[in-house]
gemmi code that builds the backbone of each chain (N, CA, C; Angstrom):
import gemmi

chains = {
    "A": [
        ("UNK", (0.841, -1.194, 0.000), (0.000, 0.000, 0.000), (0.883, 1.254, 0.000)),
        ("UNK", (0.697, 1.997, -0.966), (1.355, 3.518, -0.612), (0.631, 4.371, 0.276)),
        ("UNK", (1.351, 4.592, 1.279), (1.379, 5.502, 2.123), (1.741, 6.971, 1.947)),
        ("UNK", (0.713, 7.745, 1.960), (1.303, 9.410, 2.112), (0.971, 10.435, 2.605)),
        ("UNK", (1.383, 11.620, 3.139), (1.295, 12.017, 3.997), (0.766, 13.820, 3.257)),
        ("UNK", (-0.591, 13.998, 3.611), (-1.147, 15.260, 3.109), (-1.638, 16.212, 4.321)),
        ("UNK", (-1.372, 17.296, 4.215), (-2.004, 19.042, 5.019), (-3.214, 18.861, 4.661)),
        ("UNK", (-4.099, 19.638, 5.863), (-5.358, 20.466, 5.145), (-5.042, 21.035, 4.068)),
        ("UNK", (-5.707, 20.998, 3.070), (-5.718, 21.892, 1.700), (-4.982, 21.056, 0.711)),
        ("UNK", (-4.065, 20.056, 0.819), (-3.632, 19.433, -0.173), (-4.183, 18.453, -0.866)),
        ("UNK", (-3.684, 18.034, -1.894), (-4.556, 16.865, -2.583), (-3.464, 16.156, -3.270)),
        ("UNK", (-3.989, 14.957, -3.890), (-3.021, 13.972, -4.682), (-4.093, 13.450, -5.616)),
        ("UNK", (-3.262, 12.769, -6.925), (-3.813, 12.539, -7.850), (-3.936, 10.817, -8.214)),
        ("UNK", (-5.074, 10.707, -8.853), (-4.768, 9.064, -9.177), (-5.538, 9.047, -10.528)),
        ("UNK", (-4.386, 8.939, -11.179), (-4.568, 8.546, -12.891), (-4.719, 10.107, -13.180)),
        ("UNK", (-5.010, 10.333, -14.779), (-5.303, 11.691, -15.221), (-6.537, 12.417, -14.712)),
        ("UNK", (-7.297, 11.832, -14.202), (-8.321, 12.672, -13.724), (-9.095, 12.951, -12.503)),
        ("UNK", (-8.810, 11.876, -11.454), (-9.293, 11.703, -9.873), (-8.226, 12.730, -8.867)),
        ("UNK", (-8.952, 13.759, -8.281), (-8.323, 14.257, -7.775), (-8.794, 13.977, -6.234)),
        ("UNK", (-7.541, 13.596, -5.386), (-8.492, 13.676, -3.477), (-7.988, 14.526, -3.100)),
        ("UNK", (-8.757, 15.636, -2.378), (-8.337, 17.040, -1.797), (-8.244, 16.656, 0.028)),
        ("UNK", (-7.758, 16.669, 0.434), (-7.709, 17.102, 2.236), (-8.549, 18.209, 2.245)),
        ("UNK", (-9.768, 18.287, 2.679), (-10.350, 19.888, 2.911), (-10.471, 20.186, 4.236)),
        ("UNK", (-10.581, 19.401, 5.172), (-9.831, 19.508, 6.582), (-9.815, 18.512, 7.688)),
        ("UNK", (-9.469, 18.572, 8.588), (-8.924, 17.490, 9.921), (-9.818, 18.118, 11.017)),
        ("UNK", (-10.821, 17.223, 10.956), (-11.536, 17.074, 12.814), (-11.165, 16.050, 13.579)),
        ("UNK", (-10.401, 16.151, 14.593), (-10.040, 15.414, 15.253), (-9.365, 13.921, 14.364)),
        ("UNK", (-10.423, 12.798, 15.067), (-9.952, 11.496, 13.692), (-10.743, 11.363, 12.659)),
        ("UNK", (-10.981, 12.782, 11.902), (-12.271, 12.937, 11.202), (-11.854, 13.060, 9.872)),
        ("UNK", (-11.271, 12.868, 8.815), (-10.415, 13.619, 7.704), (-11.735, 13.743, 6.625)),
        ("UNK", (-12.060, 14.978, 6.325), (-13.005, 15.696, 5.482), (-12.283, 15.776, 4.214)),
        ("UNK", (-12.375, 14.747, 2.788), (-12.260, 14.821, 1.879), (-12.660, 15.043, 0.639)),
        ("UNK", (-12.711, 15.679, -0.340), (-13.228, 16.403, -1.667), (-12.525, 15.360, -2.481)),
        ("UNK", (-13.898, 14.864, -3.767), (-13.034, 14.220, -4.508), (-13.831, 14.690, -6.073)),
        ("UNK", (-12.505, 15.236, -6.830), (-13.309, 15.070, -8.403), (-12.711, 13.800, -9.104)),
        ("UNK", (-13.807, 13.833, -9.814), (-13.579, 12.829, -10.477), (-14.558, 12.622, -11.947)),
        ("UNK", (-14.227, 11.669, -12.926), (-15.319, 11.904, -13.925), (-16.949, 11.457, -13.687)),
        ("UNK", (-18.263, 11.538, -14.329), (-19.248, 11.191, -13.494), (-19.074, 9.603, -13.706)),
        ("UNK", (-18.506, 8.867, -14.398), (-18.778, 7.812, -14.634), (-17.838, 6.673, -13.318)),
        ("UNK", (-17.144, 7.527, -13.032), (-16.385, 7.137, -11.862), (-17.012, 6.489, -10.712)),
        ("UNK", (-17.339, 5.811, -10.011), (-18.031, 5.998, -9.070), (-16.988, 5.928, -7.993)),
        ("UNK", (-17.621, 6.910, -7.110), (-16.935, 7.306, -5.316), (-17.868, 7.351, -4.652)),
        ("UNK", (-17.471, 6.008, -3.662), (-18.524, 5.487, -2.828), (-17.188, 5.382, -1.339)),
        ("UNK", (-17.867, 5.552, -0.288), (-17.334, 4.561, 0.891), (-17.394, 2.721, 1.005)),
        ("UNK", (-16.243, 2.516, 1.793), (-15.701, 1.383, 1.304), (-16.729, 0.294, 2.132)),
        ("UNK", (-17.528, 0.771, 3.323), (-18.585, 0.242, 3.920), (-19.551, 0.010, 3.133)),
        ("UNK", (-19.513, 1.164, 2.381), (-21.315, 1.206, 1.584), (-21.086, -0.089, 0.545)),
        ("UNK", (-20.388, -0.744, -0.156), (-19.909, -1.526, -0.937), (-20.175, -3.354, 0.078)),
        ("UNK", (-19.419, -2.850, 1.347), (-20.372, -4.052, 2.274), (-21.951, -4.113, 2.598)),
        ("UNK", (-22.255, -2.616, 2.499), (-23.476, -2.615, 3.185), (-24.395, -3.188, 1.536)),
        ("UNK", (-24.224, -2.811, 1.303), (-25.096, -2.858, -0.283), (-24.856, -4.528, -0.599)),
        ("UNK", (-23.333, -5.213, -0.414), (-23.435, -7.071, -0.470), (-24.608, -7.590, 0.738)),
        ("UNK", (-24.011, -6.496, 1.604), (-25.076, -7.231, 2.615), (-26.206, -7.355, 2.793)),
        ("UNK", (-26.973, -6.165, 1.754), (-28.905, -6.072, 1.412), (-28.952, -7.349, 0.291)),
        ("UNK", (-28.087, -7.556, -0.596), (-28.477, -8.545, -1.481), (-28.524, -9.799, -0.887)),
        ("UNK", (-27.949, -10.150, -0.006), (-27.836, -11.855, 1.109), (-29.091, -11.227, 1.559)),
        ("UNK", (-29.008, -10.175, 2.386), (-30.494, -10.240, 3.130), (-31.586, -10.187, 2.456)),
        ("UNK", (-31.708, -9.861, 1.126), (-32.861, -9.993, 0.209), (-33.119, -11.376, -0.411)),
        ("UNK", (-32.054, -11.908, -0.679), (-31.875, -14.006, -0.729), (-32.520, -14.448, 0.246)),
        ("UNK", (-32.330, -13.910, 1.092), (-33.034, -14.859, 2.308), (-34.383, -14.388, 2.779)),
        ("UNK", (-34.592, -13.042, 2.639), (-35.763, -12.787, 2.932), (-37.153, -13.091, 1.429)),
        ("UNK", (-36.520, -13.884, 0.299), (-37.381, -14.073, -0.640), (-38.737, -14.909, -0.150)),
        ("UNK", (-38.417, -15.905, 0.312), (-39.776, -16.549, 0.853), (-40.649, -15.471, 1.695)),
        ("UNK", (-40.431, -15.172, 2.268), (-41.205, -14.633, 3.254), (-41.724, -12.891, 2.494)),
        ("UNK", (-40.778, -12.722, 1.278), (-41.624, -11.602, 0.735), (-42.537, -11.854, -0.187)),
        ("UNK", (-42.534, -13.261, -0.555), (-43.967, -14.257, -1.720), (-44.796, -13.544, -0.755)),
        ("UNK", (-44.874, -14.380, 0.800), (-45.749, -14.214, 1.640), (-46.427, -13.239, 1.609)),
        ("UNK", (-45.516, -11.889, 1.626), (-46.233, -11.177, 2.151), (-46.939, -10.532, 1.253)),
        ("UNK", (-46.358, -10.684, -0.003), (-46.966, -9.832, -1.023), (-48.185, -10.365, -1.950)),
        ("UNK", (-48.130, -12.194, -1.444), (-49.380, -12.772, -2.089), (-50.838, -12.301, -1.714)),
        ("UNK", (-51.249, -11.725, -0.768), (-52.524, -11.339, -0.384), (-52.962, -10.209, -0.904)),
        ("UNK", (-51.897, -8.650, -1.064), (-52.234, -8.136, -1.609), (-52.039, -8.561, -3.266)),
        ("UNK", (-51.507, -9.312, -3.847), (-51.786, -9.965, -5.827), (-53.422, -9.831, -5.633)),
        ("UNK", (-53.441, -11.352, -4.687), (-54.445, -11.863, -4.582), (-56.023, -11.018, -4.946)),
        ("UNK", (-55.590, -9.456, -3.642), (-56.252, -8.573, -3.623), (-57.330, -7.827, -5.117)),
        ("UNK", (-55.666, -7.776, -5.567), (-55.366, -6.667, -6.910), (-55.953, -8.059, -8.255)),
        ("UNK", (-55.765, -8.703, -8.125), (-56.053, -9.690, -9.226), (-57.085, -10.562, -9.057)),
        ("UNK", (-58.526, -10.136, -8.724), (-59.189, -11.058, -8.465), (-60.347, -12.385, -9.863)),
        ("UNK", (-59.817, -11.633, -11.129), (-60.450, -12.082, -12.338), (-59.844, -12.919, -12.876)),
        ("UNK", (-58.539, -13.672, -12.015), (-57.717, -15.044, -12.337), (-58.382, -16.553, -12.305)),
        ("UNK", (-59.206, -16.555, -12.258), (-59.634, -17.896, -12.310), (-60.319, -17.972, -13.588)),
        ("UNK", (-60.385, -18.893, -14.160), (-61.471, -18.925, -15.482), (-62.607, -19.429, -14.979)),
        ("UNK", (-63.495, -18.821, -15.979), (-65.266, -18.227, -15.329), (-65.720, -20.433, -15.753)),
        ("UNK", (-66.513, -20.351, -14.865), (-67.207, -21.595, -15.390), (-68.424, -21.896, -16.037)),
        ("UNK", (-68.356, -22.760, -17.020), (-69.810, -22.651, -17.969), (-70.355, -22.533, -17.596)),
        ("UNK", (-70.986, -22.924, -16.118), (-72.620, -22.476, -15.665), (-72.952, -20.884, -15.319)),
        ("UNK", (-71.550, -20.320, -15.249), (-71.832, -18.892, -15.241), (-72.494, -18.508, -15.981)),
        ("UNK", (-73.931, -17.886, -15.515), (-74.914, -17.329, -16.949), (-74.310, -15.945, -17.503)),
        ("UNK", (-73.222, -15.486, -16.911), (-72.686, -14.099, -18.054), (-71.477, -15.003, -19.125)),
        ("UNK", (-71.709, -16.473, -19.339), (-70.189, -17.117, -19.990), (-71.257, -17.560, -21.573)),
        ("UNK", (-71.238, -17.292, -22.501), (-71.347, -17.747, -23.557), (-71.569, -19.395, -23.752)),
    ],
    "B": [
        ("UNK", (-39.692, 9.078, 3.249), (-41.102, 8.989, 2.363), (-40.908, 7.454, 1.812)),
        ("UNK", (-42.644, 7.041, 1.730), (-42.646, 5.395, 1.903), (-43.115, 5.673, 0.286)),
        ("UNK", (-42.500, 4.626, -0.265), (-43.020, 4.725, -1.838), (-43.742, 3.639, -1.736)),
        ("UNK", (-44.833, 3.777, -3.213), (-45.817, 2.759, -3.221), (-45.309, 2.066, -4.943)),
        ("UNK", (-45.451, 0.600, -4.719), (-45.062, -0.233, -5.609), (-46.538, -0.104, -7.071)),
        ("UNK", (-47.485, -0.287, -6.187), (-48.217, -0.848, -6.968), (-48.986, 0.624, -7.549)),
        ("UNK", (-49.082, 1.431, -7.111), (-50.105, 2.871, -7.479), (-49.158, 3.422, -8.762)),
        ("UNK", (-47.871, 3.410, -8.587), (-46.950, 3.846, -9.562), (-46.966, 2.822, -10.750)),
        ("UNK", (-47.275, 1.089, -10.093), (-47.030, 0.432, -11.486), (-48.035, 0.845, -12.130)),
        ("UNK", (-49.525, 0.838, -11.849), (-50.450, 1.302, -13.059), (-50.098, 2.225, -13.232)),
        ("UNK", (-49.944, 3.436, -12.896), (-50.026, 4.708, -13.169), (-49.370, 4.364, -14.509)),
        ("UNK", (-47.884, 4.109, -14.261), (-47.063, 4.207, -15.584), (-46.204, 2.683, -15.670)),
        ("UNK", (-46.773, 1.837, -16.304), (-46.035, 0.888, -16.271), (-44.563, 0.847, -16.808)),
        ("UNK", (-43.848, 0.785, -16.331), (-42.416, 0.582, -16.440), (-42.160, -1.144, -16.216)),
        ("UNK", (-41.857, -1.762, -17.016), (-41.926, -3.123, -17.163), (-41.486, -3.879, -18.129)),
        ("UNK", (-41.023, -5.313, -17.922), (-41.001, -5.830, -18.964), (-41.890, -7.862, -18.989)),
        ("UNK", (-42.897, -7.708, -19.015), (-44.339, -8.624, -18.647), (-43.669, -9.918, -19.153)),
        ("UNK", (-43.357, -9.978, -19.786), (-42.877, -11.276, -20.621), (-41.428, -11.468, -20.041)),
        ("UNK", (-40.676, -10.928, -19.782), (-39.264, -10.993, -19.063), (-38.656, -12.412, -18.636)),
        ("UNK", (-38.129, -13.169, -19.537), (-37.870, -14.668, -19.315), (-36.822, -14.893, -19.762)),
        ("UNK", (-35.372, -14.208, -19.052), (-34.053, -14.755, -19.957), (-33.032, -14.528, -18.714)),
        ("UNK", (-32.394, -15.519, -19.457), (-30.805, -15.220, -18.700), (-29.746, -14.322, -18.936)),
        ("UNK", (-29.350, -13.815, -17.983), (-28.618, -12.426, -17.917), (-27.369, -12.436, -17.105)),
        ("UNK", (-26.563, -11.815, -17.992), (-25.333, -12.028, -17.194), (-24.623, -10.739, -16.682)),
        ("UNK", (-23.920, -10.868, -15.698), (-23.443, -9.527, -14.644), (-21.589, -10.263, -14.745)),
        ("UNK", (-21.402, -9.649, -15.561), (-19.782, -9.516, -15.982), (-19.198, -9.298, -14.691)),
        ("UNK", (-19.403, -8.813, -13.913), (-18.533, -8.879, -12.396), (-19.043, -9.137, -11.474)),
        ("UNK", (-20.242, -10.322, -11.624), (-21.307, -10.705, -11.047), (-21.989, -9.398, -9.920)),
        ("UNK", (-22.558, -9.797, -8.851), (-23.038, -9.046, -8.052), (-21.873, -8.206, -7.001)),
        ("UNK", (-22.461, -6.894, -6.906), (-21.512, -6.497, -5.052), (-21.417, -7.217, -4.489)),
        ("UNK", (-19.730, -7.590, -4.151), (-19.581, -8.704, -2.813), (-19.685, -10.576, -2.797)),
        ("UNK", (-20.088, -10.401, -4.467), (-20.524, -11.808, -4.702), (-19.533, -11.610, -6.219)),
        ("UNK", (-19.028, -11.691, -6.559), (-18.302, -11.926, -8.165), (-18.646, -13.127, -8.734)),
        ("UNK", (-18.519, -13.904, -8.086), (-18.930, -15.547, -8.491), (-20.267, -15.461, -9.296)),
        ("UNK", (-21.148, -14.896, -8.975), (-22.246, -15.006, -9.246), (-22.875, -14.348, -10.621)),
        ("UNK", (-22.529, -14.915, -11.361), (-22.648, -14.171, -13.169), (-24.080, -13.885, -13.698)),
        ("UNK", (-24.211, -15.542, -13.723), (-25.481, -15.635, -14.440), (-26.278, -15.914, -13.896)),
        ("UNK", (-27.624, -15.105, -14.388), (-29.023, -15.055, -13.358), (-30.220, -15.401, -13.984)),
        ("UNK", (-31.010, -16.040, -14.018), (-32.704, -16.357, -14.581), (-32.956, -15.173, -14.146)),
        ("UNK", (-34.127, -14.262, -14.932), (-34.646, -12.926, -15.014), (-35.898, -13.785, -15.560)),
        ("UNK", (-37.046, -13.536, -14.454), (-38.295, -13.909, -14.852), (-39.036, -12.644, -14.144)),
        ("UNK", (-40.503, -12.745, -14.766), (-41.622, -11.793, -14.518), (-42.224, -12.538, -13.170)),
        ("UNK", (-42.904, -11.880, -12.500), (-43.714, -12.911, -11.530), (-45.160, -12.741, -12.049)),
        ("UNK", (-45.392, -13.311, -12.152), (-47.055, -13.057, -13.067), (-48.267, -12.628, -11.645)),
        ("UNK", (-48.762, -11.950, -12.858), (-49.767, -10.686, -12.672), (-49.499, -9.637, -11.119)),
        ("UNK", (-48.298, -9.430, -11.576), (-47.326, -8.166, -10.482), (-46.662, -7.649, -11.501)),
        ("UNK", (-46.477, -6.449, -10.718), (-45.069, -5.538, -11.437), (-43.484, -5.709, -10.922)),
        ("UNK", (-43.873, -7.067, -10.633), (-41.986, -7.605, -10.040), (-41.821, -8.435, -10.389)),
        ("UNK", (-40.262, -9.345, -10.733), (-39.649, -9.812, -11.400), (-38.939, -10.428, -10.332)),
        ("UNK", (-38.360, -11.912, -10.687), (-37.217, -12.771, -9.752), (-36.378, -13.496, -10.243)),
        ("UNK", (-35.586, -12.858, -9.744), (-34.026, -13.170, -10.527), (-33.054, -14.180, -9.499)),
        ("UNK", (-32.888, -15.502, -10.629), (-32.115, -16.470, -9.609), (-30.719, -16.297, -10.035)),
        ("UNK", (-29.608, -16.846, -9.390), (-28.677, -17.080, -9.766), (-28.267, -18.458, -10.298)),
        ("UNK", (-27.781, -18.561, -11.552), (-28.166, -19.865, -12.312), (-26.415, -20.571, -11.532)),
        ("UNK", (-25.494, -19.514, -10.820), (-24.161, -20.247, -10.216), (-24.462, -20.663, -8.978)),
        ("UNK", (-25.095, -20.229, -8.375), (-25.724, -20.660, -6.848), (-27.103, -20.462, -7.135)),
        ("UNK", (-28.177, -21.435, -6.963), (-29.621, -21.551, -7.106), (-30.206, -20.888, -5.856)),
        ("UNK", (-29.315, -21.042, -4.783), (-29.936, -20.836, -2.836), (-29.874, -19.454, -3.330)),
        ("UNK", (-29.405, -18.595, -4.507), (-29.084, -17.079, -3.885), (-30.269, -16.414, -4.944)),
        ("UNK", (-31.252, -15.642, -4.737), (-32.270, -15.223, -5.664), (-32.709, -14.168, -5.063)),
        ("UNK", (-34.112, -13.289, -5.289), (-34.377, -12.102, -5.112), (-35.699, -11.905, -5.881)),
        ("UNK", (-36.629, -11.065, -4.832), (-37.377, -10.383, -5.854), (-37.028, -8.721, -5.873)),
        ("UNK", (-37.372, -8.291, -7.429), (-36.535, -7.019, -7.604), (-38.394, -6.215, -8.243)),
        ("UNK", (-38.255, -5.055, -8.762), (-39.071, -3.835, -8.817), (-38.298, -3.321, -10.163)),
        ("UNK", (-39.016, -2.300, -10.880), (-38.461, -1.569, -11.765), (-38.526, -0.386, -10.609)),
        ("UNK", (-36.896, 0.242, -11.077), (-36.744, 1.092, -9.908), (-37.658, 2.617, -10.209)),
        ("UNK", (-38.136, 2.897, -10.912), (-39.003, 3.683, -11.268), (-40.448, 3.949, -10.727)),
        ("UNK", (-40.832, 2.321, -10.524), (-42.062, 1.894, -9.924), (-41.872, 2.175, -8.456)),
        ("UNK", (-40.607, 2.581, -7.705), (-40.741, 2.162, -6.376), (-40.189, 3.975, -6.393)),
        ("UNK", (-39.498, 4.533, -7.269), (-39.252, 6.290, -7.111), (-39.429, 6.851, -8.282)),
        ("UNK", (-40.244, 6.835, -8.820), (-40.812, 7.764, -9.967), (-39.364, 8.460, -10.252)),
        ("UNK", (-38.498, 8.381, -11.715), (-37.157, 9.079, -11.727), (-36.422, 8.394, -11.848)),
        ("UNK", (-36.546, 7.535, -11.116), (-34.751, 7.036, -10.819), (-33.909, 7.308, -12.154)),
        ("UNK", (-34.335, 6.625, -13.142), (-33.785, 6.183, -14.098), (-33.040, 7.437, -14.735)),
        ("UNK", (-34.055, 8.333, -14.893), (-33.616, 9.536, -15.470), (-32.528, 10.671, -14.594)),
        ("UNK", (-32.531, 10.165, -12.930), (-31.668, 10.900, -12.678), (-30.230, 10.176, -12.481)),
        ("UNK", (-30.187, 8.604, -12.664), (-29.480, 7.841, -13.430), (-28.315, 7.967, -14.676)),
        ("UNK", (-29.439, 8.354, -15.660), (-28.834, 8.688, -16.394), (-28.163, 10.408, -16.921)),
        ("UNK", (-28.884, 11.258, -16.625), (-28.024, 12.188, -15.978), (-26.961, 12.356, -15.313)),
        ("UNK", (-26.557, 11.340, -14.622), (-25.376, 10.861, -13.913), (-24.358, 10.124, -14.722)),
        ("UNK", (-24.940, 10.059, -16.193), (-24.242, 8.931, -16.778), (-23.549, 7.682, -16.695)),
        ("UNK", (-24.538, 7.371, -15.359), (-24.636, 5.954, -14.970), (-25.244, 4.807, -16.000)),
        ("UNK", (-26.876, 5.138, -16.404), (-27.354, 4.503, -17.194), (-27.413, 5.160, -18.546)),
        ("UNK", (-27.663, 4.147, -19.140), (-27.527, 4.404, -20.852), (-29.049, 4.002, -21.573)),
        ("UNK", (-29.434, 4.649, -22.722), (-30.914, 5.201, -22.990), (-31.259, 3.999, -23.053)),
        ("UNK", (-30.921, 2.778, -23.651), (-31.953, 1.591, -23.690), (-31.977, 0.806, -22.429)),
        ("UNK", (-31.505, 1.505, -21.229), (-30.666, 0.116, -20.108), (-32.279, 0.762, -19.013)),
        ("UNK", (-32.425, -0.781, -18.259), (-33.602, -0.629, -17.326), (-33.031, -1.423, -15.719)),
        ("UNK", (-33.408, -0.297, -14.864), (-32.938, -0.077, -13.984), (-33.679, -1.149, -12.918)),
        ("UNK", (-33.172, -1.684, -12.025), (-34.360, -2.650, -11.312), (-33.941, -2.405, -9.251)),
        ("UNK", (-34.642, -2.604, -8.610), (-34.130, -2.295, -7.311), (-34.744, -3.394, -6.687)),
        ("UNK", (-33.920, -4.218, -5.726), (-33.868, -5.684, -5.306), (-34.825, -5.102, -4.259)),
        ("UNK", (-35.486, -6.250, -3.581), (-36.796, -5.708, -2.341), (-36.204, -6.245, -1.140)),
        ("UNK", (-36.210, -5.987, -0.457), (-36.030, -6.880, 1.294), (-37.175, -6.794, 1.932)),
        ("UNK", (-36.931, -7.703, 3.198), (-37.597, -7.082, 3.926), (-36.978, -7.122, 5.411)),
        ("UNK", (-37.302, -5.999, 6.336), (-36.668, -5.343, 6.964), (-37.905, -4.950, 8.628)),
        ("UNK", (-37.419, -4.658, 9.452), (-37.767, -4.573, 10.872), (-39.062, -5.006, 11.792)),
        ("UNK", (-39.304, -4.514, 12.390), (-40.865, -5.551, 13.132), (-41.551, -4.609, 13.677)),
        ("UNK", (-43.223, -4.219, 12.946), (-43.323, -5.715, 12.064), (-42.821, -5.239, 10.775)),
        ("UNK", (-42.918, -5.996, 10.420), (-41.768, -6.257, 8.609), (-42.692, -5.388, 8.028)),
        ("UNK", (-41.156, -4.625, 7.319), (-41.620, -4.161, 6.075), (-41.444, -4.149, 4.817)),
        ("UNK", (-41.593, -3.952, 3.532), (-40.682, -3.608, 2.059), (-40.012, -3.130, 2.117)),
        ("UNK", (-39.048, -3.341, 1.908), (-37.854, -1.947, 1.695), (-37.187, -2.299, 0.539)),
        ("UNK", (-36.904, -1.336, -0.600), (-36.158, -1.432, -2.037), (-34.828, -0.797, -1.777)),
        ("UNK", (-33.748, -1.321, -2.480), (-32.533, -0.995, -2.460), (-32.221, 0.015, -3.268)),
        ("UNK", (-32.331, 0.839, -3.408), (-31.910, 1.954, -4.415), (-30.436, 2.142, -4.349)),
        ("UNK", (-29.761, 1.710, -3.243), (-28.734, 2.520, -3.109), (-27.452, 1.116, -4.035)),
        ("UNK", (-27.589, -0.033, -4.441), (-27.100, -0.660, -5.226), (-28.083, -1.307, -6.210)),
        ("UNK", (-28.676, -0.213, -7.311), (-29.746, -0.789, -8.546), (-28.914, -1.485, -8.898)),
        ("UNK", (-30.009, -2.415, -10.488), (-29.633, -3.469, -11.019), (-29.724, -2.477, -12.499)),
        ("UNK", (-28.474, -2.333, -13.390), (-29.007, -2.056, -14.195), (-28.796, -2.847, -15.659)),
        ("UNK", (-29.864, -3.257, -16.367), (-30.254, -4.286, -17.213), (-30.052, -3.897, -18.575)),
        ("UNK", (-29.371, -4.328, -19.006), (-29.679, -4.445, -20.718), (-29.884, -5.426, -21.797)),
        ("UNK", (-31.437, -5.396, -21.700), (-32.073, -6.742, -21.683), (-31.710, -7.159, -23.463)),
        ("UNK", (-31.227, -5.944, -24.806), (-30.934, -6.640, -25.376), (-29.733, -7.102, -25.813)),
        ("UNK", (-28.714, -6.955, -25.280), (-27.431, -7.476, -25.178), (-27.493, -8.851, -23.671)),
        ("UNK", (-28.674, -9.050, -23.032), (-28.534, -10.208, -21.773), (-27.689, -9.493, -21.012)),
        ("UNK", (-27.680, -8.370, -20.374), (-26.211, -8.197, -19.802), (-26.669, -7.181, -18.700)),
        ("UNK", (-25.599, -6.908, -17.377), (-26.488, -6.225, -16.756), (-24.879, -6.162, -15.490)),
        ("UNK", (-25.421, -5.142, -14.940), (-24.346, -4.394, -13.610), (-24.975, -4.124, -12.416)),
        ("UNK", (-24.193, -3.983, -11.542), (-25.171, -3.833, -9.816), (-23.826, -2.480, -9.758)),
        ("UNK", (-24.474, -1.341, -9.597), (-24.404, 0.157, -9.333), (-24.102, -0.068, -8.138)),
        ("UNK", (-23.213, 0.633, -6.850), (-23.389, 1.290, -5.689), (-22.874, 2.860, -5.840)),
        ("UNK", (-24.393, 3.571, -5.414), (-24.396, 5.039, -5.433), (-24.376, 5.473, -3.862)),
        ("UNK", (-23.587, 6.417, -3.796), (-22.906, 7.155, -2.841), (-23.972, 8.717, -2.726)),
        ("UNK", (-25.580, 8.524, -2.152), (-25.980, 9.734, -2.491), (-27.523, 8.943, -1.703)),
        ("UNK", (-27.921, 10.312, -0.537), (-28.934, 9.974, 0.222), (-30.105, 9.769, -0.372)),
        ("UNK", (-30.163, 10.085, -1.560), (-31.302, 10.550, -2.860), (-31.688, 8.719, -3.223)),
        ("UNK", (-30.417, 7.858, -2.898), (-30.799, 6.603, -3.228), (-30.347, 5.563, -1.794)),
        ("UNK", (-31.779, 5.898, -0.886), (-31.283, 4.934, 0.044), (-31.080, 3.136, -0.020)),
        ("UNK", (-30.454, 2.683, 0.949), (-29.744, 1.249, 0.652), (-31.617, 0.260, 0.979)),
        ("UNK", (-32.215, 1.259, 2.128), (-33.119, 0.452, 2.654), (-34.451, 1.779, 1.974)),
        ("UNK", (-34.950, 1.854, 0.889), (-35.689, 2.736, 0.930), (-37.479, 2.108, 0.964)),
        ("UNK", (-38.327, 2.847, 2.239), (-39.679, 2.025, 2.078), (-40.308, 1.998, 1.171)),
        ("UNK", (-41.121, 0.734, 0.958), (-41.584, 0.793, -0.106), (-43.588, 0.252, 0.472)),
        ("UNK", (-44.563, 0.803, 0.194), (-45.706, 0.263, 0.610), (-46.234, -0.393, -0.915)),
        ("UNK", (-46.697, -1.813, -0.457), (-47.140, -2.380, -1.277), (-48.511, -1.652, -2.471)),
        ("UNK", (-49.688, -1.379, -1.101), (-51.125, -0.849, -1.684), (-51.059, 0.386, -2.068)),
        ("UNK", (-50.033, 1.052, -1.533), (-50.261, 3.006, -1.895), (-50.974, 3.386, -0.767)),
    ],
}
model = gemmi.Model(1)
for chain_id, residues in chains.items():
    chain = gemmi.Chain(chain_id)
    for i, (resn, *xyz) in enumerate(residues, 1):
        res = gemmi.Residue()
        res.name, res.seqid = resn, gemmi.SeqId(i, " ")
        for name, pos in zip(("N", "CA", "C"), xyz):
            atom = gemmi.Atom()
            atom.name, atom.element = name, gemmi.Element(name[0])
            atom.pos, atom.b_iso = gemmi.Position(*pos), 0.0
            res.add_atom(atom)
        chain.add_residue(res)
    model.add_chain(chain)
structure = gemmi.Structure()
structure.add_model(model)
structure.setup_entities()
């Protein structure tokens, strides 16, 4: 890993176009500015766990969201059955 | 603000009804790489879709057109030049605290390009797309 050592106000570069600025030091707080192109994405390195970790929890919570969401289908779709000949509105 | 799945799907259907193919995620999922190729099916007579993983079967999901669950997404998406004009955006569902609720992932969409089979999992860095965002089924 390169290690380096930046002031408030300084910045360093990675590749031709990502720039990380130091914009200042709270305590163990380091407040950073980053440009970059839009296609770039700059995310925190948690959010990248947190976001694996909704997709496992959405794997596992699949059964139980059939569940929950079959009553209201059920609700919303009630003209699913096919009509039976003795129905006098059936041809 | 709790979004509603189903008031938005009629309103404006954003969909794809017939949706029955396999799709592949070139760097598979966030956190999962292994995981390439996925069955992309419709769930019939809903506006959601469930996508298995054809490398691990145990790992699947039901997902939303992310549009249906935030009116936009897509377009402020692509403004971002995240998504590209034919690509359709999808947001995986959970469910989440007690008693349980919907919650859509906005904050890592699925985004699809159903005619090339091919497709990417986004993580956006922006409160505008929460990780757990509510979602109410009825409106």
């Amino acid at each position: 890993m390169l290690v380096l050592t930046r002031r408030s106000g300084q910045s360093l570069r990675i590749g031709p176009s990502v720039e990380v600025r130091v914009v200042r030091v709270e305590g163990d707080r380091v407040v950073l500015g980053v440009v970059a192109p839009r296609h770039v994405a700059v995310v925190r390195s948690e959010l990248i766990e947190e976001v694996s970790g909704e997709v496992r929890e959405a794997s596992d919570a699949r059964a139980r969201l059939r569940v929950m969401l079959k009553p209201l289908h059920s609700a919303d779709t009630p003209a699913t059955e096919k009509p039976s000949p003795d129905d006098p509105g059936v041809a | 603000m709790k979004h509603s799945l189903q008031s938005e799907a009629e309103d404006q259907p954003v969909g794809h009804d017939q949706v029955d193919a396999t799709i592949v995620f070139s760097d598979g999922l966030v956190g999962l790489p292994l995981l390439v190729r996925h069955r992309l099916s419709a769930v019939p007579e809903t506006a959601l879709y469930e996508m298995v993983s054809q490398d691990d079967p145990t790992i699947g999901f039901i997902a939303a057109s992310a549009d249906n669950v935030k009116p936009g997404t897509t377009d402020r998406l692509r403004e971002r030049g995240l998504v590209g004009e034919d690509e359709w955006v999808l947001a995986i569902l959970a469910v989440h605290g007690e008693p349980p609720a919907i919650t859509a992932n906005l904050a890592g969409p699925l985004v699809v390009d159903m005619r090339q089979a091919s497709a990417r999992q986004l993580v956006i860095e922006d409160s505008e797309f929460p990780l757990q965002a509510p979602v109410s089924e009825a409106g």
